[in-house]
C-alpha positions in Angstrom: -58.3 -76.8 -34.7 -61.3 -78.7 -32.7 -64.7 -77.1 -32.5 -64.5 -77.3 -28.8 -60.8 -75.2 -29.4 -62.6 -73.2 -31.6 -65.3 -72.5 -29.0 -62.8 -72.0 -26.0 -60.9 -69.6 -27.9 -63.6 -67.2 -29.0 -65.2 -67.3 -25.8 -62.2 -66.1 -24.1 -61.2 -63.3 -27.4 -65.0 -62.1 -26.7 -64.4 -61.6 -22.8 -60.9 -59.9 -23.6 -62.9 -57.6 -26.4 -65.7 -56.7 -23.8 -63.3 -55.6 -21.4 -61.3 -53.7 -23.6 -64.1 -51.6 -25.1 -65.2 -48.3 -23.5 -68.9 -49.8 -21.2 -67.6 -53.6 -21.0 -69.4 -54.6 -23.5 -72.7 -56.3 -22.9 -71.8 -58.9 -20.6 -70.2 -62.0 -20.1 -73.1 -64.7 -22.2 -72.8 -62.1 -25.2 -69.6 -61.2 -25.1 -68.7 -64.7 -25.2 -70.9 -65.2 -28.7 -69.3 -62.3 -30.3 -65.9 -63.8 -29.5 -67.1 -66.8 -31.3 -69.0 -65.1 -34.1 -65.7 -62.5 -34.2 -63.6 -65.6 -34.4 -65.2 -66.2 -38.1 -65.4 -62.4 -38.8 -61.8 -61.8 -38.1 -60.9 -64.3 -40.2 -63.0 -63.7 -43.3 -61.6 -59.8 -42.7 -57.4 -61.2 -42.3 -58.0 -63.6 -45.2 -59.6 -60.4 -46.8 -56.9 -58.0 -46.4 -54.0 -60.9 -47.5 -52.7 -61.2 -43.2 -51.4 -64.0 -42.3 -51.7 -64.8 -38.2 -50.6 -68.2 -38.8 -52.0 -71.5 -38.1 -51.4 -71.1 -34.0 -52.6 -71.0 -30.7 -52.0 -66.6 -30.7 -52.4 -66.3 -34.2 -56.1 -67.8 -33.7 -56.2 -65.9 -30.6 -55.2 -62.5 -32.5 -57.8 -63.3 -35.4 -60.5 -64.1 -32.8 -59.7 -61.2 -30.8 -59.8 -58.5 -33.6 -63.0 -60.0 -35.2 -64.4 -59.6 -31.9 -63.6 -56.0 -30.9 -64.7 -55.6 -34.6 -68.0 -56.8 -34.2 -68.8 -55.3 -30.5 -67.9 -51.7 -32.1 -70.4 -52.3 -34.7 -73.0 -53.2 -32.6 -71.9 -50.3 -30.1 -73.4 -48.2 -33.1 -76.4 -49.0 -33.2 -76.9 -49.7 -29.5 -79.2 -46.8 -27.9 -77.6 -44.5 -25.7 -79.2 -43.6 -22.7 
């Protein structure tokens, strides 16, 4: 895959992830990073665990995606609550 595929597809797995975690996330710029930094989480966690997504479009969208929600939950930890 491309960088610029690479890019497209953890900026859109970071969207998805902010919108599927309780508060949105913390909007769209940063949710798009930790799609793209979740992208490279997800798969050093898969490749960690022996799963296999594939070498495809949805398995690198499934990888991304996890790796995403991953990483915005972890955050969510240490983010201060009002």
């Amino acid at each position: 895959m491309s960088w610029i595929g690479f890019i497209i597809i953890g900026g859109v797995a970071g969207w998805l992830a902010g919108n599927l975690m309780r508060g949105g996330g913390f909007g769209l710029m940063v949710n798009i990073i930790v799609g793209i930094i979740g992208a490279v989480i997800g798969g050093w966690v898969f490749s960690l665990l022996g799963i296999s997504t594939g070498n495809g479009l949805i398995g690198n969208f499934i990888t991304s995606l996890v790796g995403a929600v991953l990483l915005l939950w972890i955050i969510s930890l240490f983010k201060k609550k009002p």
